[in-house]
ROLONU-144917 format. One record per residue: x, y, z of N, C-alpha, C in turn. Coordinates in steps of 0.001 Angstrom, whole numbers, plus 500000, padded with zeros to 6 digits. Layout:
<vexgus>
     n.x     n.y     n.z    ca.x    ca.y    ca.z     c.x     c.y     c.z
       X       Y       Z       X       Y       Z       X       Y       Z
...
</vexgus>
This chain:
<vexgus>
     n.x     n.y     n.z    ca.x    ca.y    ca.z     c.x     c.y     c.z
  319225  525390  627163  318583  524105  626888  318039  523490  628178
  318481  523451  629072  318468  523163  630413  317430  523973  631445
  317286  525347  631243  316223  526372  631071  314674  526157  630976
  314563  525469  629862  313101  525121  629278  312682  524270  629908
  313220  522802  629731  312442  521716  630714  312170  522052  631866
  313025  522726  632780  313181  523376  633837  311386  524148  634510
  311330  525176  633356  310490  525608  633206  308674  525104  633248
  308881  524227  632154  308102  523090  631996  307100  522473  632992
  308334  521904  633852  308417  520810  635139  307018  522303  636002
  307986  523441  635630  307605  524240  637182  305837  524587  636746
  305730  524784  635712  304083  525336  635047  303123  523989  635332
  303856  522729  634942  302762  521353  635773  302738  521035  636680
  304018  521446  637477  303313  521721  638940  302504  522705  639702
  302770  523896  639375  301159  524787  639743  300011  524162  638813
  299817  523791  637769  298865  523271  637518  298127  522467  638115
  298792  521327  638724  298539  520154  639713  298290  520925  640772
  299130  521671  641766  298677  522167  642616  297369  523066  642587
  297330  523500  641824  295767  524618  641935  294374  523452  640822
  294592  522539  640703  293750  521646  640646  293383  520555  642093
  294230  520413  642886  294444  519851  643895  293656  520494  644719
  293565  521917  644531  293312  523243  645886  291978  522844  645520
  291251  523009  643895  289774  523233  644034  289135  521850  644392
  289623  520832  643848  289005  519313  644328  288969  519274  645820
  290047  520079  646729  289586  519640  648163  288721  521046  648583
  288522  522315  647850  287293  523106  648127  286004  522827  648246
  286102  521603  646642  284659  521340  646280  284333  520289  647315
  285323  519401  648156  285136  518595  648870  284271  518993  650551
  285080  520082  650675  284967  521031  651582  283635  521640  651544
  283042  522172  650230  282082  523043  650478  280631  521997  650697
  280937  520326  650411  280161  519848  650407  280107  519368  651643
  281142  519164  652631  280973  518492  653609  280130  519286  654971
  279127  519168  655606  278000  519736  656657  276836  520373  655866
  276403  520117  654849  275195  520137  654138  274444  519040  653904
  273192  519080  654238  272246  517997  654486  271535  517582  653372
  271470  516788  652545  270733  516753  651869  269010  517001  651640
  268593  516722  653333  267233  516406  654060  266924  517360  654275
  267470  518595  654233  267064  519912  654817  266506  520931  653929
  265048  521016  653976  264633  521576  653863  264608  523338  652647
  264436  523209  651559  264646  524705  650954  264579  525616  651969
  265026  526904  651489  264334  528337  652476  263449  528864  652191
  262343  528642  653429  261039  529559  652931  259862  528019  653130
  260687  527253  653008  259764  525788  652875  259612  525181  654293
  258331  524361  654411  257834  524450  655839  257655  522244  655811
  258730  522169  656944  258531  520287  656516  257781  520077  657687
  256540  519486  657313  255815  518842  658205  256119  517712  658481
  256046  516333  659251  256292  515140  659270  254613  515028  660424
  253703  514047  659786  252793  513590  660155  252541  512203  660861
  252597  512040  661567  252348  510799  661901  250995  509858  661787
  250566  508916  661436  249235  508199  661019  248850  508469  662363
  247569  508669  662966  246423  509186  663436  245967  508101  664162
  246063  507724  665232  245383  506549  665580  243757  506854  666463
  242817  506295  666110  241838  506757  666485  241794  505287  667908
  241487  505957  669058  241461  505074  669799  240073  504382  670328
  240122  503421  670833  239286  501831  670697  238780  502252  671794
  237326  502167  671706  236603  502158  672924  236484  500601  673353
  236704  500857  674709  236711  499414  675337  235367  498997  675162
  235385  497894  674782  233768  496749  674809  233130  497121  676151
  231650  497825  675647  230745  497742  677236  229921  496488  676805
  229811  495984  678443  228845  494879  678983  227422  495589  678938
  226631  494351  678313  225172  495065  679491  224210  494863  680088
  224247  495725  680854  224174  495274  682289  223113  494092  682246
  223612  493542  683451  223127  492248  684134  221766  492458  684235
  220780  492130  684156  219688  492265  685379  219370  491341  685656
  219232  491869  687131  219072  491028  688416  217765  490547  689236
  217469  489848  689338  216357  489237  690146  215943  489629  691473
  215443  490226  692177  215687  489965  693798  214172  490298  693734
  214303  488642  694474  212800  488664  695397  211916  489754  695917
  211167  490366  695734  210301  491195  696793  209500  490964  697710
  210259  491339  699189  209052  491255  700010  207587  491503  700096
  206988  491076  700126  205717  491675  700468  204720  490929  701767
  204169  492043  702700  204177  491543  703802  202347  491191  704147
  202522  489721  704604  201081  488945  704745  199732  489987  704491
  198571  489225  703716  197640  490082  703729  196602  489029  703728
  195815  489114  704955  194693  487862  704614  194172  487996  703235
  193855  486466  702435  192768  486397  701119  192839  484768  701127
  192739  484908  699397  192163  483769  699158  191958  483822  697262
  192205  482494  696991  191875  482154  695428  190720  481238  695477
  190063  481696  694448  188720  480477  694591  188866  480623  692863
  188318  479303  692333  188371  479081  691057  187561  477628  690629
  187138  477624  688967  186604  476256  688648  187612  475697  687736
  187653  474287  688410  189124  473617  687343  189467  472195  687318
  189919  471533  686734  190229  470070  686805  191051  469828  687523
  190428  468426  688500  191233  467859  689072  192187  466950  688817
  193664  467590  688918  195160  466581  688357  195163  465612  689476
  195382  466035  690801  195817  464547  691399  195422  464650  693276
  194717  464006  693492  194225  463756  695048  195205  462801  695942
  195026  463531  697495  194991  462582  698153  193573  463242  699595
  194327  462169  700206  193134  462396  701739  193937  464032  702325
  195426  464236  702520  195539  465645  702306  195986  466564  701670
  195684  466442  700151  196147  467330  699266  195727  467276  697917
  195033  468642  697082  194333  468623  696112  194976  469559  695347
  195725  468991  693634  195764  469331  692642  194758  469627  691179
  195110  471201  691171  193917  471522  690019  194336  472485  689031
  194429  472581  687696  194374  473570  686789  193411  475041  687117
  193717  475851  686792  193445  476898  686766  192786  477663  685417
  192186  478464  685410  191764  479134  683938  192849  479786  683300
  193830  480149  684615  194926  480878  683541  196651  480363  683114
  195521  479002  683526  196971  477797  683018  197970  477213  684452
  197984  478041  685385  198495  477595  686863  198075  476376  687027
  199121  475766  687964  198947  474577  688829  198649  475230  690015
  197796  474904  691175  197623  475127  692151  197169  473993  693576
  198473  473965  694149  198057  472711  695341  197328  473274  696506
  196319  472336  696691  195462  473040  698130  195765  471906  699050
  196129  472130  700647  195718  471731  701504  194524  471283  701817
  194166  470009  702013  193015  469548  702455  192581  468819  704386
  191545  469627  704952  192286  469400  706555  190705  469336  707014
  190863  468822  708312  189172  468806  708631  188416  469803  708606
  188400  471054  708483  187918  472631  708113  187406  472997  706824
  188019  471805  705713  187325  471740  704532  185918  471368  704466
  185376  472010  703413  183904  471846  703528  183504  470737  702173
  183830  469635  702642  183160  468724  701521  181960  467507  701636
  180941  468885  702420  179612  467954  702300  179180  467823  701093
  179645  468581  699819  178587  468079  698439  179213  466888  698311
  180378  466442  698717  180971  464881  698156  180306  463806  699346
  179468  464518  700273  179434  463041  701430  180840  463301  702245
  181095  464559  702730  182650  463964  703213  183420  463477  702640
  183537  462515  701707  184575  462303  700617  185198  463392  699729
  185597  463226  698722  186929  463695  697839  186290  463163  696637
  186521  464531  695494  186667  464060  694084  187674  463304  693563
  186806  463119  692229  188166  462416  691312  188742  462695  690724
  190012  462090  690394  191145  463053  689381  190193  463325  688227
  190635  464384  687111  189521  464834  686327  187932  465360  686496
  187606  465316  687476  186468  465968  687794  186585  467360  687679
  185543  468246  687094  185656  469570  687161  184974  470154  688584
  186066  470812  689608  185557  471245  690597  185403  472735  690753
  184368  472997  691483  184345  474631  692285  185489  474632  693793
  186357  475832  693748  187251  475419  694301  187578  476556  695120
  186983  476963  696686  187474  478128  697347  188916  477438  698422
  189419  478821  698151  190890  478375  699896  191361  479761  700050
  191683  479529  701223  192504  480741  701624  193932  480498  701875
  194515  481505  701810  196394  481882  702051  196694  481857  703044
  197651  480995  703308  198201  480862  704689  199590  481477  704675
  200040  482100  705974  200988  482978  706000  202358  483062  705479
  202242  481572  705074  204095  481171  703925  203494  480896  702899
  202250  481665  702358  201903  482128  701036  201236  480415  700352
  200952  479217  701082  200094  478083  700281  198862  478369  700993
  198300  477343  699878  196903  477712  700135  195952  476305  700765
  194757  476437  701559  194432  475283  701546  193085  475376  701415
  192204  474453  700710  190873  474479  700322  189977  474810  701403
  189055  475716  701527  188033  475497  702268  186620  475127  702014
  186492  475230  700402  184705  474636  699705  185523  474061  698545
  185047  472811  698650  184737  471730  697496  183720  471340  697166
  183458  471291  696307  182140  471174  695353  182116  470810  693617
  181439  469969  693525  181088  469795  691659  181151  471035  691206
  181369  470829  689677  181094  472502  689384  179668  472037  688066
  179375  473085  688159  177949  473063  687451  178193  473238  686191
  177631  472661  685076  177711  472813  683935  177418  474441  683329
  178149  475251  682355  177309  476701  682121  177502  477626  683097
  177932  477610  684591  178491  478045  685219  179438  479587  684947
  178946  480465  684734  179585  481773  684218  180870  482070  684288
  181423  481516  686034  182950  481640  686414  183627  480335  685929
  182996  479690  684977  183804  478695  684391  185649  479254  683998
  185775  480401  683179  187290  481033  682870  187643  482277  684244
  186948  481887  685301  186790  483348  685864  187763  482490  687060
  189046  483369  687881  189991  483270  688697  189383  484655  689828
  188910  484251  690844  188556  485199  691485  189293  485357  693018
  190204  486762  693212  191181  486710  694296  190613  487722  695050
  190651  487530  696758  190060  488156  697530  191177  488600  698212
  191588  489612  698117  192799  490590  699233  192217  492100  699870
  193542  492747  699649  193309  493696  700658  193998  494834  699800
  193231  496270  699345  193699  497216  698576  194736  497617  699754
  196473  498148  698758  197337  498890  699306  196964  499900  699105
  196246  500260  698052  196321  502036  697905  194635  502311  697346
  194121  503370  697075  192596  503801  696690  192519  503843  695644
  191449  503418  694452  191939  503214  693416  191309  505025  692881
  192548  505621  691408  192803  506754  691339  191720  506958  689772
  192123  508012  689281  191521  508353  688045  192105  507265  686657
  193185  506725  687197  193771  505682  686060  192844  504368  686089
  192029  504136  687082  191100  502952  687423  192053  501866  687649
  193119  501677  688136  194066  500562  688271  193888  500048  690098
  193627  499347  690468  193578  498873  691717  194481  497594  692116
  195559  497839  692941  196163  497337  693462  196110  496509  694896
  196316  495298  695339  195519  494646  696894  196815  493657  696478
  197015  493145  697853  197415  491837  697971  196759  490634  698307
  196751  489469  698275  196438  488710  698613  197656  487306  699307
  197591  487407  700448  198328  486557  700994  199762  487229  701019
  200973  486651  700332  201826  487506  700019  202402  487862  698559
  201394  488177  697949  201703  488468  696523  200464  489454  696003
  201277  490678  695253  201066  491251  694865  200204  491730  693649
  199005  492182  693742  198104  492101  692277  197950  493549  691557
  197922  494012  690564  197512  495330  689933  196562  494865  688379
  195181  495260  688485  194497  495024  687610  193954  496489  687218
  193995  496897  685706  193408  498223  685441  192073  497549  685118
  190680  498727  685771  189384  498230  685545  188592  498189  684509
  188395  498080  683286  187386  498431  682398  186185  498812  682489
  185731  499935  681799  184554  500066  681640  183412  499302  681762
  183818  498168  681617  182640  496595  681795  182592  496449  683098
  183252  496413  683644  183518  495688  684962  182327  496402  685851
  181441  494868  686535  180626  495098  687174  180814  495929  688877
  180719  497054  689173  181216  497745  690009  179925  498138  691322
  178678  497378  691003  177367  497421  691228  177517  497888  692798
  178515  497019  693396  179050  497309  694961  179545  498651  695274
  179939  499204  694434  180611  500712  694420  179754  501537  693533
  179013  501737  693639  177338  501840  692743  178471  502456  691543
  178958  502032  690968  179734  502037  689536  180691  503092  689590
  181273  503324  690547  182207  504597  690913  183593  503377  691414
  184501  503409  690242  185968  502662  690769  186788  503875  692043
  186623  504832  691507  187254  505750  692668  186456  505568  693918
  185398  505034  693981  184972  504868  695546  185529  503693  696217
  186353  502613  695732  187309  501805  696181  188536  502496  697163
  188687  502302  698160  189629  502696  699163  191034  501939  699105
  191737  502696  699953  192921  501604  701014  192493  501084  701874
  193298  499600  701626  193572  499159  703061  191942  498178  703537
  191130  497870  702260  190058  497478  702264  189684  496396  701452
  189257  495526  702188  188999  493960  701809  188336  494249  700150
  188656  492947  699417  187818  493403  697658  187435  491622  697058
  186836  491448  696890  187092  490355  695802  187282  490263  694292
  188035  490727  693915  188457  490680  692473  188107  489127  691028
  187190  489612  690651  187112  488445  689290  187521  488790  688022
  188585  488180  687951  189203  488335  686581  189160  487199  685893
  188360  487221  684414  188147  486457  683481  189538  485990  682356
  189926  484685  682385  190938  484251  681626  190251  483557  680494
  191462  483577  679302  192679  484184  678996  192722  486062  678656
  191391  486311  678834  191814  487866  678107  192264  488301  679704
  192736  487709  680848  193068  488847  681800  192204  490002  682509
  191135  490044  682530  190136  491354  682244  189112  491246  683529
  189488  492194  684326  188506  492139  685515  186877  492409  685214
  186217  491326  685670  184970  491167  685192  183700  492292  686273
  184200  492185  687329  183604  492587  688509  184321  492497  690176
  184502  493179  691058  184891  493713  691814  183625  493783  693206
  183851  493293  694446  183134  493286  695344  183409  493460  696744
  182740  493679  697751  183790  493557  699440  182571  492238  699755
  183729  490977  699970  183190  489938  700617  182735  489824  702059
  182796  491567  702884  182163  491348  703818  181236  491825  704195
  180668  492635  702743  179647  493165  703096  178108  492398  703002
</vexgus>
Protein backbone atom coordinates (compact mmCIF):
# COMPACT_ATOMS: atom_id res chain seq x y z
CA UNK A 1 0.00 0.00 0.00
CA UNK A 2 2.79 2.20 0.85
CA UNK A 3 4.56 1.04 -2.51
CA UNK A 4 2.19 2.81 -4.91
CA UNK A 5 2.02 6.36 -3.69
CA UNK A 6 5.59 5.95 -3.37
CA UNK A 7 5.76 5.26 -6.85
CA UNK A 8 3.43 7.89 -7.93
CA UNK A 9 5.35 10.77 -6.13
CA UNK A 10 8.57 9.31 -8.15
CA UNK A 11 6.84 9.30 -12.04
CA UNK A 12 5.74 13.34 -11.23
CA UNK A 13 8.80 14.04 -10.46
CA UNK A 14 10.65 13.02 -13.66
CA UNK A 15 7.83 14.42 -15.27
CA UNK A 16 8.49 17.88 -13.78
CA UNK A 17 11.98 17.40 -14.18
CA UNK A 18 12.17 16.63 -17.96
CA UNK A 19 9.61 19.41 -18.52
CA UNK A 20 11.86 21.76 -16.61
CA UNK A 21 14.99 20.46 -18.89
CA UNK A 22 13.05 21.44 -22.24
CA UNK A 23 11.62 24.99 -21.04
CA UNK A 24 15.28 25.98 -20.13
CA UNK A 25 16.52 24.37 -23.75
CA UNK A 26 13.92 26.29 -25.49
CA UNK A 27 15.15 29.23 -23.42
CA UNK A 28 18.62 28.49 -24.31
CA UNK A 29 18.24 27.88 -27.93
CA UNK A 30 16.70 31.27 -28.12
CA UNK A 31 19.10 33.21 -26.32
CA UNK A 32 22.16 34.89 -29.05
CA UNK A 33 19.84 34.93 -32.05
CA UNK A 34 19.05 38.16 -33.57
CA UNK A 35 16.05 38.82 -34.69
CA UNK A 36 17.63 41.66 -37.26
CA UNK A 37 19.76 39.31 -38.94
CA UNK A 38 19.42 38.81 -41.97
CA UNK A 39 18.09 35.20 -43.84
CA UNK A 40 20.96 33.13 -45.59
CA UNK A 41 21.64 33.95 -48.97
CA UNK A 42 19.92 37.49 -48.33
CA UNK A 43 21.91 40.64 -48.96
CA UNK A 44 20.83 43.82 -46.31
CA UNK A 45 21.56 46.93 -47.76
CA UNK A 46 21.01 50.01 -45.46
CA UNK A 47 20.91 53.26 -47.66
CA UNK A 48 21.30 56.35 -46.49
CA UNK A 49 19.18 59.53 -48.12
CA UNK A 50 21.58 61.08 -50.68
CA UNK A 51 22.34 64.50 -50.05
CA UNK A 52 22.99 66.41 -53.11
CA UNK A 53 25.26 69.22 -52.17
CA UNK A 54 24.56 73.16 -52.42
CA UNK A 55 26.51 75.09 -54.59
CA UNK A 56 27.56 78.14 -52.87
CA UNK A 57 25.76 81.43 -54.26
CA UNK A 58 28.15 83.08 -57.01
CA UNK A 59 28.39 86.93 -57.08
CA UNK A 60 28.66 88.76 -60.30
CA UNK A 61 31.21 90.20 -60.86
CA UNK A 62 31.54 93.80 -60.09
CA UNK A 63 32.42 95.94 -62.92
CA UNK A 64 34.61 98.41 -62.44
CA UNK A 65 35.23 101.81 -63.72
CA UNK A 66 38.79 103.02 -64.12
CA UNK A 67 39.49 106.07 -65.80
CA UNK A 68 41.63 105.86 -68.96
CA UNK A 69 44.47 107.70 -69.61
CA UNK A 70 44.82 109.17 -72.65
CA UNK A 71 47.67 111.35 -73.45
CA UNK A 72 47.21 115.24 -74.80
CA UNK A 73 46.51 115.62 -78.48
CA UNK A 74 46.17 119.12 -79.88
CA UNK A 75 42.25 119.80 -81.38
CA UNK A 76 39.34 121.36 -80.97
CA UNK A 77 35.26 121.28 -81.00
CA UNK A 78 33.57 123.77 -83.09
CA UNK A 79 29.76 123.62 -83.26
CA UNK A 80 26.27 125.72 -83.83
CA UNK A 81 24.17 126.04 -80.59
CA UNK A 82 22.29 128.05 -78.04
CA UNK A 83 23.49 130.19 -75.81
CA UNK A 84 22.60 129.01 -71.89
CA UNK A 85 24.55 131.49 -69.92
CA UNK A 86 27.41 134.33 -70.41
CA UNK A 87 29.79 136.11 -68.75
CA UNK A 88 32.82 138.58 -69.76
CA UNK A 89 34.87 135.11 -69.10
CA UNK A 90 32.86 132.29 -69.80
CA UNK A 91 30.41 130.90 -72.44
CA UNK A 92 27.67 128.28 -72.02
CA UNK A 93 26.07 126.42 -75.04
CA UNK A 94 24.04 123.31 -76.06
CA UNK A 95 25.34 121.16 -78.43
CA UNK A 96 23.59 119.10 -81.35
CA UNK A 97 24.19 116.06 -79.47
CA UNK A 98 22.58 117.26 -76.32
CA UNK A 99 26.09 118.21 -74.34
CA UNK A 100 26.64 121.13 -72.25
CA UNK A 101 29.78 122.67 -73.18
CA UNK A 102 31.69 125.61 -71.21
CA UNK A 103 34.17 127.72 -73.23
CA UNK A 104 36.69 129.96 -71.90
CA UNK A 105 36.45 133.35 -73.10
CA UNK A 106 40.04 135.45 -73.08
CA UNK A 107 41.45 138.25 -75.21
CA UNK A 108 42.48 135.67 -78.17
CA UNK A 109 38.82 135.22 -78.79
CA UNK A 110 37.71 136.39 -81.97
CA UNK A 111 34.53 138.38 -81.45
CA UNK A 112 34.66 141.01 -84.07
CA UNK A 113 31.14 139.87 -85.58
CA UNK A 114 29.72 141.10 -82.05
CA UNK A 115 31.80 144.58 -82.06
CA UNK A 116 34.04 143.01 -79.43
CA UNK A 117 31.14 142.34 -77.35
CA UNK A 118 29.37 139.01 -76.35
CA UNK A 119 26.11 137.36 -77.29
CA UNK A 120 23.02 136.81 -75.61
CA UNK A 121 21.76 134.10 -73.59
CA UNK A 122 19.61 132.29 -76.28
CA UNK A 123 21.19 133.46 -79.26
CA UNK A 124 22.06 130.80 -81.75
CA UNK A 125 25.87 130.91 -82.12
CA UNK A 126 28.72 129.53 -84.51
CA UNK A 127 31.09 128.31 -82.05
CA UNK A 128 35.00 127.31 -82.68
CA UNK A 129 37.66 126.48 -79.45
CA UNK A 130 40.33 124.54 -78.90
CA UNK A 131 41.48 121.94 -75.98
CA UNK A 132 43.57 122.91 -73.54
CA UNK A 133 45.85 120.44 -71.91
CA UNK A 134 43.44 119.52 -68.66
CA UNK A 135 41.07 118.68 -71.43
CA UNK A 136 38.56 122.41 -71.23
CA UNK A 137 38.04 124.18 -73.86
CA UNK A 138 38.12 127.83 -74.68
CA UNK A 139 36.42 129.69 -77.58
CA UNK A 140 38.40 131.05 -80.26
CA UNK A 141 35.47 132.31 -83.13
CA UNK A 142 32.26 133.68 -82.06
CA UNK A 143 29.90 134.51 -84.38
CA UNK A 144 25.90 134.62 -85.18
CA UNK A 145 24.97 131.60 -86.77
CA UNK A 146 23.22 131.91 -90.06
CA UNK A 147 19.91 130.82 -90.66
CA UNK A 148 19.86 127.27 -93.09
CA UNK A 149 23.32 126.88 -92.24
CA UNK A 150 24.05 123.05 -93.17
CA UNK A 151 26.23 122.40 -89.85
CA UNK A 152 23.23 123.48 -88.03
CA UNK A 153 23.08 119.36 -86.30
CA UNK A 154 26.73 118.99 -87.38
CA UNK A 155 29.49 118.63 -84.14
CA UNK A 156 32.72 118.94 -85.89
CA UNK A 157 36.09 117.61 -83.90
CA UNK A 158 39.54 118.31 -85.09
CA UNK A 159 42.30 115.77 -83.59
CA UNK A 160 44.92 113.67 -84.39
CA UNK A 161 44.54 109.91 -85.99
CA UNK A 162 46.16 107.14 -83.50
CA UNK A 163 46.13 104.62 -86.05
CA UNK A 164 45.50 104.56 -90.30
CA UNK A 165 42.24 104.03 -91.08
CA UNK A 166 41.90 100.02 -92.28
CA UNK A 167 39.49 98.09 -94.62
CA UNK A 168 36.74 98.29 -91.70
CA UNK A 169 36.64 102.25 -92.55
CA UNK A 170 36.63 103.02 -88.73
CA UNK A 171 39.01 105.94 -87.87
CA UNK A 172 40.14 106.59 -84.64
CA UNK A 173 42.07 110.36 -83.45
CA UNK A 174 42.02 112.06 -80.33
CA UNK A 175 41.22 115.23 -79.63
CA UNK A 176 42.61 116.94 -76.63
CA UNK A 177 42.39 114.12 -74.16
CA UNK A 178 39.61 112.04 -75.22
CA UNK A 179 39.23 109.52 -77.32
CA UNK A 180 37.02 109.26 -80.67
CA UNK A 181 36.20 106.09 -83.04
CA UNK A 182 33.75 106.86 -85.86
CA UNK A 183 33.04 104.03 -88.62
CA UNK A 184 32.84 106.01 -92.12
CA UNK A 185 29.93 105.57 -94.41
CA UNK A 186 29.72 105.36 -97.75
CA UNK A 187 28.27 109.05 -97.78
CA UNK A 188 30.82 110.60 -96.13
CA UNK A 189 32.37 113.34 -98.06
CA UNK A 190 36.08 112.12 -98.37
CA UNK A 191 36.77 114.72 -101.40
CA UNK A 192 40.23 115.48 -99.34
CA UNK A 193 41.27 111.86 -99.64
CA UNK A 194 39.98 111.89 -103.27
CA UNK A 195 37.34 109.30 -101.73
CA UNK A 196 39.84 106.66 -100.57
CA UNK A 197 39.17 106.29 -96.41
CA UNK A 198 42.28 104.02 -96.46
CA UNK A 199 44.35 106.96 -97.62
CA UNK A 200 43.82 108.47 -94.06
CA UNK A 201 47.06 107.84 -92.02
CA UNK A 202 48.52 107.84 -88.37
CA UNK A 203 49.40 110.24 -86.36
CA UNK A 204 47.72 112.93 -88.76
CA UNK A 205 45.76 116.01 -88.10
CA UNK A 206 41.68 115.36 -89.47
CA UNK A 207 38.67 117.35 -88.95
CA UNK A 208 35.90 115.11 -88.40
CA UNK A 209 31.98 116.23 -88.99
CA UNK A 210 29.63 114.22 -87.50
CA UNK A 211 25.97 114.96 -88.00
CA UNK A 212 23.57 114.59 -84.80
CA UNK A 213 21.29 112.76 -83.63
CA UNK A 214 21.96 109.95 -86.23
CA UNK A 215 25.80 110.05 -85.06
CA UNK A 216 27.04 109.69 -88.73
CA UNK A 217 30.21 111.17 -90.04
CA UNK A 218 29.25 113.51 -92.72
CA UNK A 219 32.75 114.39 -94.09
CA UNK A 220 36.30 114.20 -93.02
CA UNK A 221 39.19 116.79 -93.84
CA UNK A 222 43.06 117.90 -92.80
CA UNK A 223 42.57 121.48 -91.46
CA UNK A 224 45.99 122.15 -92.56
CA UNK A 225 45.91 121.66 -95.70
Amino acid sequence: MQTMPFRRFQGMFVCTAVLAMLILMTACSGTGSSTSQPATGSTSTTTSPTQVPTAAPTQAPTATSTPSTVAFKPGGISFIGPVKSVTSSSLVMSAPNGQTYTMAINAQTDRSAYGGGLPTVGASVNMDSAINPDGSLTATILKPAVPGDPDLNVIAYTGITTSAVGVDRVIHFTAGVKSYTFTIPATADLSAYSGNAQAIGNNVTVKVKVSYPANTVVSITNPNS
